[in-house]
N, C-alpha and C positions, 0 to 999 in steps of 0.2 A: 351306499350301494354302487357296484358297477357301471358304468356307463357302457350300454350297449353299441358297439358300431357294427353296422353292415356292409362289407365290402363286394361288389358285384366283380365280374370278369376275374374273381380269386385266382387264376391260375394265368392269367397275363403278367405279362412284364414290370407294368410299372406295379397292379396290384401285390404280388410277390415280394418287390421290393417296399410297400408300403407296408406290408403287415412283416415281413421282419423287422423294421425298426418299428413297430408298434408290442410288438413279442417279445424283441431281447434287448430295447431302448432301455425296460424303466418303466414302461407307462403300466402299470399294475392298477389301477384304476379303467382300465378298459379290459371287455370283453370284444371279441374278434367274431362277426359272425361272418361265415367266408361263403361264399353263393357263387355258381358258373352254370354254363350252359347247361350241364345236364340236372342242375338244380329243378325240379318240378314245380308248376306254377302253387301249385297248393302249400309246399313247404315254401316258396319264395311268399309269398303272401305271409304265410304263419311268422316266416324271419324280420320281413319289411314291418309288420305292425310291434314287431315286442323291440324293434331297435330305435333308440336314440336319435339319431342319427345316421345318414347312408352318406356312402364313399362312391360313386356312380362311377368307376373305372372302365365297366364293360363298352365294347365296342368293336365293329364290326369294321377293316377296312381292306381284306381283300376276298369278299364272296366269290361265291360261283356263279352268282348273277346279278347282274344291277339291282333286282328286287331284293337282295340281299341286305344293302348296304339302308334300305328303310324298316328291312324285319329287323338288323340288329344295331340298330342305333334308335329309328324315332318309334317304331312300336314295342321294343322292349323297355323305353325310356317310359312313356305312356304309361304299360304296365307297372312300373314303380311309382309312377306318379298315381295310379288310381289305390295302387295298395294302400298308400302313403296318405289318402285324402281324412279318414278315420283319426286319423292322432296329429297331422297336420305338421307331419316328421321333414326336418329339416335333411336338404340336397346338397352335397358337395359335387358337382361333373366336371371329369375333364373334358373339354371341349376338343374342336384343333383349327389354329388357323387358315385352315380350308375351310370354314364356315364361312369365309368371306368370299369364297370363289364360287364359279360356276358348274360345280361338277358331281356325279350323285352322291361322291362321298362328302363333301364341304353343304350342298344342301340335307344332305340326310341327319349332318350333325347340327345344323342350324335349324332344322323342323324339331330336334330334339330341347335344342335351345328355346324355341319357342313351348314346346309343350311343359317345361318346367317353369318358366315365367308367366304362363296360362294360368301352371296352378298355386302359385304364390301369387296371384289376383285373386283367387278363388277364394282361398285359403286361409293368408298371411303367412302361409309358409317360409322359413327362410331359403333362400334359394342361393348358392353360391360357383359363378364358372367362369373356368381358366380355358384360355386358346390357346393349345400348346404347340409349338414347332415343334422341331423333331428332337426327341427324346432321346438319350444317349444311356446308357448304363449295362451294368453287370447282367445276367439273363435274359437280355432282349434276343429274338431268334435272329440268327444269320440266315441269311439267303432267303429271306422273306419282304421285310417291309422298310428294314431298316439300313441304309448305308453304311453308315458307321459300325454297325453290329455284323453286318456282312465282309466288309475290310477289316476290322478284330478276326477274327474268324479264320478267310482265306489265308492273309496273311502268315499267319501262325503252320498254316498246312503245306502252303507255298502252293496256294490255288490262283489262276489266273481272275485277274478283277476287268471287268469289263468298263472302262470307265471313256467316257465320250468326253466329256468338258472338265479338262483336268483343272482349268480356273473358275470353275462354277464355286458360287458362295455359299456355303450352308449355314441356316438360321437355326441354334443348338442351344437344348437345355438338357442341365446332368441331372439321370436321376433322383439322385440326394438331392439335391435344389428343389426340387416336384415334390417330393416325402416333407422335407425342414415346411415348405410353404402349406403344403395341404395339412398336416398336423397341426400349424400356428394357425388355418384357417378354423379349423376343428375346432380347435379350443377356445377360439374366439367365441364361435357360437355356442358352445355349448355352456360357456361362463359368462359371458352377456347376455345372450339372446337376440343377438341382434348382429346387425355388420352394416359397415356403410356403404357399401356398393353390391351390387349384382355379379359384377366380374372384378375377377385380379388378375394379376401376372405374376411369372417366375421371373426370380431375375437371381446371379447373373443369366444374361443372355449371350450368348456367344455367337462370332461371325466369321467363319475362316473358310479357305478353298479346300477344294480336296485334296491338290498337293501340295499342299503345307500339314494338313494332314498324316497321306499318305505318308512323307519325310518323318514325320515325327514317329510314327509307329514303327516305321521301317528302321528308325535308327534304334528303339529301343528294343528290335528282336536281335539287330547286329551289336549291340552290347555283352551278350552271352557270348561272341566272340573276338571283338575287339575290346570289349571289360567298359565300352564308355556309359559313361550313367549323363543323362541329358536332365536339364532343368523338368524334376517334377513337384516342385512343393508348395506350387499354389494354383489356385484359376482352373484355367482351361486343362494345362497342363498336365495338373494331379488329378483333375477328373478323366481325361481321354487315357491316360497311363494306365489309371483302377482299372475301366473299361476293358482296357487292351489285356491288359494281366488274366481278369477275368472268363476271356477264352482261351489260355494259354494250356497246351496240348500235354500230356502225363509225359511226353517225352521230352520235350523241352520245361519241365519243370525243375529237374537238375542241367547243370553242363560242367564242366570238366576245364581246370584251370591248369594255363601251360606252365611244367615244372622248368626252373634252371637250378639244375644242382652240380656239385664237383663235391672235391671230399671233406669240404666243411661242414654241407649239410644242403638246403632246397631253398628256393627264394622263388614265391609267386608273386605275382601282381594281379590284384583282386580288383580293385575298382577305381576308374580313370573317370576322373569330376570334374573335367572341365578346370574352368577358372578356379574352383578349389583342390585341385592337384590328385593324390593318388591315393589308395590306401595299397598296401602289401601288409605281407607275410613271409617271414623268414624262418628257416629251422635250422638249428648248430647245434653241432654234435659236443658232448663233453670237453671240455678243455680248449678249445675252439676259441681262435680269436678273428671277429668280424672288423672289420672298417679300416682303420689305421690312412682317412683320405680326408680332404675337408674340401670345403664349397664356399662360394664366391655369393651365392646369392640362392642357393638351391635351401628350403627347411625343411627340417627333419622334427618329428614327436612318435617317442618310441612308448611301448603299454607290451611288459612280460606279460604274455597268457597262460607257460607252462615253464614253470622250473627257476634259477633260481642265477641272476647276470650283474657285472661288475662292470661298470662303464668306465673311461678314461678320457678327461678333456685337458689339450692344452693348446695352451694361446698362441697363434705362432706369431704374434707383435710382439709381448710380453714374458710369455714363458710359462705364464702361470700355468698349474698343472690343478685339476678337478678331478675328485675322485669318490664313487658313491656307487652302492650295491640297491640292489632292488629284486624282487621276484614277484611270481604269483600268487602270493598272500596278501600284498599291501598296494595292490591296485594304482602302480605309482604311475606319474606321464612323466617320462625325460623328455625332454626338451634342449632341443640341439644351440648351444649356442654358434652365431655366426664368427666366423675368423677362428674356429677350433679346431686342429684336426681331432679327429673322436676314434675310437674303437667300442667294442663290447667283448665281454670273452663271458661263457658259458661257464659258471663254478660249480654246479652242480654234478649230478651224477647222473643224469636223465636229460632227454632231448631237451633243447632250450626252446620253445617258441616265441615269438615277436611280433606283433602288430606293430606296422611302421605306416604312419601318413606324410606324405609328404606334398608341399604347395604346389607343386607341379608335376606333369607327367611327367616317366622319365623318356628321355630324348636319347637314344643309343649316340648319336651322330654330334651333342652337344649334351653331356652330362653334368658338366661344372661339379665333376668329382677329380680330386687331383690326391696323387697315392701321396703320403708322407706320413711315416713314425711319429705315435704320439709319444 
């Protein structure tokens, strides 16, 4: 049988992002019961008593009045707690490290903290809570509550940020990190019955300024026009990039790559990697011969996408001459030896195209291409 989960504040940030990787993860052994503010106490009761377990994500942190911040944190928490007292249904909450502070949101979230470890005395309830900093990810609202959701956001529109303390430190956890840990909590309980602590944490936790930040976003929207692609494929990194991606505008969802062509055909440059050099794209026209130059220390790995090319290598120490055909059927990678001058020529009857990577940008001013006949 299913295992029942009830998710509160269903229509929040991080809830959203919880119940997509609970819906399209895999986990076919759960049911999703999804509950928000306009949820009626009657139906929230009917939902709290038939589920398994509860996902306590609701919360309340910028009301319209101070009293706000105890209606929707510690007396709506209350309320699940009494519903919950019948079946003695175990709590997962996120907290937030302002529980530790002085303030009506950091006590409104700790009276709720209190009120779920009331009723796991009561009870034996399992009871499980995280203090989360500030939360980073895909769907969080801009210009609301969230810094980094608000910088994703302006940025992409070229809206002015209001920012005071460009070296202030932000204490950061990526959504995905919050979803991987609360489902590993999940499961814990619901296949033990048990857990060894009251509270956990996410981790990684991450700790950067906001201009370091700010640089990092700013250089991956000026990538669409100077082609650079910046370290994203781990950490901090790959998470703040999804992020940023994630409020990217229908207009900047394509952009437009500068052509150099004459009458052998088009040569773009598609993506500048840093320390792993370039990737392009080249188009030749039938009978077309490209290259006829060689390099000092510049490399070259070439992959046909369309049509059908005869490469030429020779040694210019030795003499030796290489000769070998490829196209778009047999998914070949040529690989440029060093100290060769090379060419390609198009044998086909149809446009040639070419994926070329090469180790490094190219340098108009210092190419380490030098013309000579293979």
């Amino acid at each position: 049988m299913k295992k029942k989960i009830l998710v509160t504040g269903s229509k929040g940030f991080i809830a959203k992002n919880f119940i997509s990787h609970l819906e399209y993860g895999g986990f076919s052994e759960f049911d999703v019961i999804k509950v928000c503010r306009s949820t009626s106490d009657q139906k929230l009761k009917q939902y709290v008593e038939s589920a398994d377990i509860l996902i306590h994500l609701a919360g309340e942190n910028r009301p319209k009045s101070r009293e706000g911040f105890i209606e929707g944190n510690f007396n709506y928490t209350q309320k699940l707690v009494d519903y919950s007292k019948k079946n003695k249904t175990p709590i997962i909450y996120t907290s937030s490290i302002q529980a530790e502070l002085n303030n009506d949101y950091g006590l409104s979230k700790l009276a709720a903290e209190e009120t779920l470890l009331n009723y796991q005395k009561e009870t034996g309830a399992i009871i499980a809570i995280s203090r989360l900093p500030n939360v980073f990810g895909k769907w969080c609202k801009p210009n609301y509550n969230s810094f980094i959701a608000t910088m994703c956001y302006n940025l992409w529109r070229d809206i002015p940020l209001n920012i005071k303390n460009e070296n202030q430190i932000l204490n950061l956890v990526y959504v995905d990190d919050v979803i991987k840990t609360l489902i590993e909590k999940m499961n814990e309980i619901i296949m033990n019955g048990k857990i060894g602590s009251n509270y956990f944490s996410i981790n990684p936790q991450y700790k950067e300024t906001i201009k370091n930040i700010f640089n990092f976003l700013n250089d991956i929207k000026d990538g669409q026009r100077n082609l650079k692609i910046s370290n994203r494929s781990d950490g901090f990194n790959r998470a703040l990039s999804a992020t940023f991606l994630s409020y990217c505008p229908e207009k900047h969802i394509k952009y437009t790559l500068e052509e150099y062509a004459d009458e052998r055909g088009s040569f773009y440059e598609i993506f500048k990697l840093g320390k792993s050099g370039q990737i392009s794209v080249s188009t030749t026209k039938p009978g077309i011969v490209r290259g006829n130059h060689f390099h000092h220390s510049k490399q070259e790995k070439f992959l046909v996408i369309k049509g059908k090319c005869a490469f030429k290598f020779r040694c210019i120490d030795s003499g030796n001459i290489v000769e070998l055909q490829t196209s778009e059927d047999k998914k070949e990678v040529v690989e440029v030896p060093l100290g060769y001058t090379h060419n390609f020529t198009n044998i086909g009857t149809d446009e040639l195209v070419v994926l070329i990577w090469c180790n490094e940008e190219f340098d108009r001013k210092n190419p380490d291409t030098y013309f000579l006949e293979v």
